[in-house]
C-alpha positions in Angstrom: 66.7 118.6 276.3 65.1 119.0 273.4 61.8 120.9 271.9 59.3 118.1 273.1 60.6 118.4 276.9 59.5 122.1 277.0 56.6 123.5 278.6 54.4 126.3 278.5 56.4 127.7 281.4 59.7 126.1 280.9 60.0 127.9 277.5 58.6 131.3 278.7 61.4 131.2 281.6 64.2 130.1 279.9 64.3 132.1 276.7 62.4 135.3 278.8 59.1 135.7 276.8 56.7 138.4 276.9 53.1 137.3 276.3 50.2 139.3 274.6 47.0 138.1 274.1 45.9 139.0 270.6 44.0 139.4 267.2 46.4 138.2 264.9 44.8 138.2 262.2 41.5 140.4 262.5 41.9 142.2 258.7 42.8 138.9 257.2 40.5 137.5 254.2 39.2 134.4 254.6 40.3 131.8 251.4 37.9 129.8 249.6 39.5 126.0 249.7 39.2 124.0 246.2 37.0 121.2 245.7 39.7 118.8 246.1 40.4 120.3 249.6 36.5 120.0 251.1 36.8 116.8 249.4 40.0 115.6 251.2 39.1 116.9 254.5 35.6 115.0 254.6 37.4 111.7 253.8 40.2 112.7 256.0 38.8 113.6 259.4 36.5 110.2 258.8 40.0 108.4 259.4 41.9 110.6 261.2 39.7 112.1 264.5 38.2 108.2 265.3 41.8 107.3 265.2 43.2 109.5 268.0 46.4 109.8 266.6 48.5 112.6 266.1 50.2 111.3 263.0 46.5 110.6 261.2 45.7 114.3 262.1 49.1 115.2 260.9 48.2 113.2 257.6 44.9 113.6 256.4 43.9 116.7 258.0 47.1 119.0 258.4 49.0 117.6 255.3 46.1 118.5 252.4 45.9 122.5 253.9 49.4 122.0 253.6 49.5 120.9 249.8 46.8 123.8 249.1 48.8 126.5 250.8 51.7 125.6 248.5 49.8 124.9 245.4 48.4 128.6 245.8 52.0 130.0 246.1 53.7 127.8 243.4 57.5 128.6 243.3 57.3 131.5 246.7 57.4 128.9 249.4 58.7 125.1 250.7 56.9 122.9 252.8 58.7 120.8 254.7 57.6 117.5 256.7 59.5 115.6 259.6 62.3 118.0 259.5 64.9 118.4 262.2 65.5 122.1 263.0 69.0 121.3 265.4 69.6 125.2 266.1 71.3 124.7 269.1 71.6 121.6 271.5 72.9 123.6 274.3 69.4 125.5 275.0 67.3 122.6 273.6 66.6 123.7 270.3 67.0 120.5 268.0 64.6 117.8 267.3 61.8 117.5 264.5 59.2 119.8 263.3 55.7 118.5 262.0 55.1 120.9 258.7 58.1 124.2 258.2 56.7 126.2 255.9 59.8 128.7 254.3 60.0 131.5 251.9 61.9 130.4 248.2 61.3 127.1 246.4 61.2 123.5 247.5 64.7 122.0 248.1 66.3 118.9 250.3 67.8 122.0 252.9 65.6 123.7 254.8 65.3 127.6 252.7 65.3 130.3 255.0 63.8 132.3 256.3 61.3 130.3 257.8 58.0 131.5 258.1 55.8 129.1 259.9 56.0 126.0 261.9 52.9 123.9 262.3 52.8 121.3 265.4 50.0 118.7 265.3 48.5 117.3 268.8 46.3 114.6 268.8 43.9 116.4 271.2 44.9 119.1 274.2 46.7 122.1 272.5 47.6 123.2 275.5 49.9 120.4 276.6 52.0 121.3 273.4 52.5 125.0 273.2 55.7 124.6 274.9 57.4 122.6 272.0 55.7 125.0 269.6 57.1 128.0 270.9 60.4 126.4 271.6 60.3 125.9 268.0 59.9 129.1 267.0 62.6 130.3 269.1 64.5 127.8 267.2 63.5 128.6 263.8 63.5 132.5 264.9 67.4 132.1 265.8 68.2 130.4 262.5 66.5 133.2 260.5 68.5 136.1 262.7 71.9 134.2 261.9 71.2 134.1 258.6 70.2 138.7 258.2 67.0 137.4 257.7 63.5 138.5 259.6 63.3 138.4 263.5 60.1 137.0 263.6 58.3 133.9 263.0 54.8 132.6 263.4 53.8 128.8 264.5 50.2 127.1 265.1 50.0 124.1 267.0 46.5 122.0 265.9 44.4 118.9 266.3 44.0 118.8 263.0 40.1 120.2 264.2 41.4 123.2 266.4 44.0 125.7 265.4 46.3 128.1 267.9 48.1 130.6 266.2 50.7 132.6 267.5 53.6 134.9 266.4 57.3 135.7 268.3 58.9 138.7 267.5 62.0 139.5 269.2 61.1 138.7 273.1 57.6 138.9 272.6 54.8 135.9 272.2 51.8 137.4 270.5 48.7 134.7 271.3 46.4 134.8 268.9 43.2 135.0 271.6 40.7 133.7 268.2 41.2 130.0 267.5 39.9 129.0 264.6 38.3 125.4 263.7 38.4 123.0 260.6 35.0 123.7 259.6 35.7 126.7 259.4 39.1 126.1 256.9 38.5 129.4 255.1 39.5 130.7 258.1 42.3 128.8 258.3 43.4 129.3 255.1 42.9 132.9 254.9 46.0 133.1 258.1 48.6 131.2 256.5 47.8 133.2 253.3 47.8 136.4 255.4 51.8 134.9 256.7 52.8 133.9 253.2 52.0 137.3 251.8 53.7 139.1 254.6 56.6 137.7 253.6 56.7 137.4 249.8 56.0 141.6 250.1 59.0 142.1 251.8 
């Protein structure tokens, strides 16, 4: 097993989640994108949503709000793409992660503790929460082995809709507002809401 085979349920059964349908991120600001952002998503969801793949999505939609978030936060954070995050093979937590966003600069090993985890879907969020969460686990397990937080948030997207959630200890916090790509302030303004949640602590 790995994260890909879970399910919404399989997940919430095996590791003994509590859900909670919330605002995550009701006082967050929203975040003005740069010029080359607008620009890059217009030519990026021409290709990438006629294309009805998730690795266009992942590309030219998911990868520049990537680039901004970390051009923002210079030296604070590491984005990582196509990572595996092998936690523990036993309970299924090994395979690759789409984006990993972690506190401390860029390196070849994943820094920890990880903040984020962003999966792309190519259209039905639903059908991937479970990997999502199961990665979150995952990346929630390293960052307790390692004295560091025991929490961690994840968003799994179609590059056009975005999910987010948070896990802290036993509990799944479900954002119950999705945001949307033309709305990317929006977007923006969570993952710099996560980012300086962390860089305060």
């Amino acid at each position: 097993m790995a994260y890909p085979d879970f399910s919404l349920d399989t997940v919430i059964q095996k590791f003994q989640l509590e859900q909670k349908l919330i605002s995550l991120f009701s006082t967050a600001e929203v975040v003005l994108p740069s010029e080359w952002l607008q620009k890059s998503l217009i030519q990026g969801k021409n290709i990438a949503i006629p294309s009805g793949n998730e690795k266009a999505r992942s590309e030219f939609i998911i990868a520049p709000i990537m680039l901004e978030i970390a051009q923002f936060f210079h030296e604070h954070i590491s984005i990582y793409s196509g990572k595996n995050l092998d936690v523990d093979r036993d309970e299924g937590l090994t395979g690759e992660c789409d984006f990993i966003i972690s506190k401390g600069e860029q390196s070849f090993m994943i820094n920890t503790p990880i903040l984020a985890l962003v999966k792309a879907k190519k259209a039905d969020i639903e059908i991937g929460l479970g990997q999502c969460i199961a990665q979150m686990v995952g990346a929630k397990l390293l960052n307790r082995s390692q004295g560091n937080n025991d929490y961690i948030y994840g968003c799994i997207t179609t590059g056009e809709d975005w999910q987010f959630m948070k896990l802290i200890g036993d509990v799944l916090y479900i954002d119950r507002d999705r945001d949307y790509i033309n709305q990317v302030e929006k977007i923006l303004g969570c993952l710099h809401s996560i980012v300086k949640l962390a860089i305060a602590e």
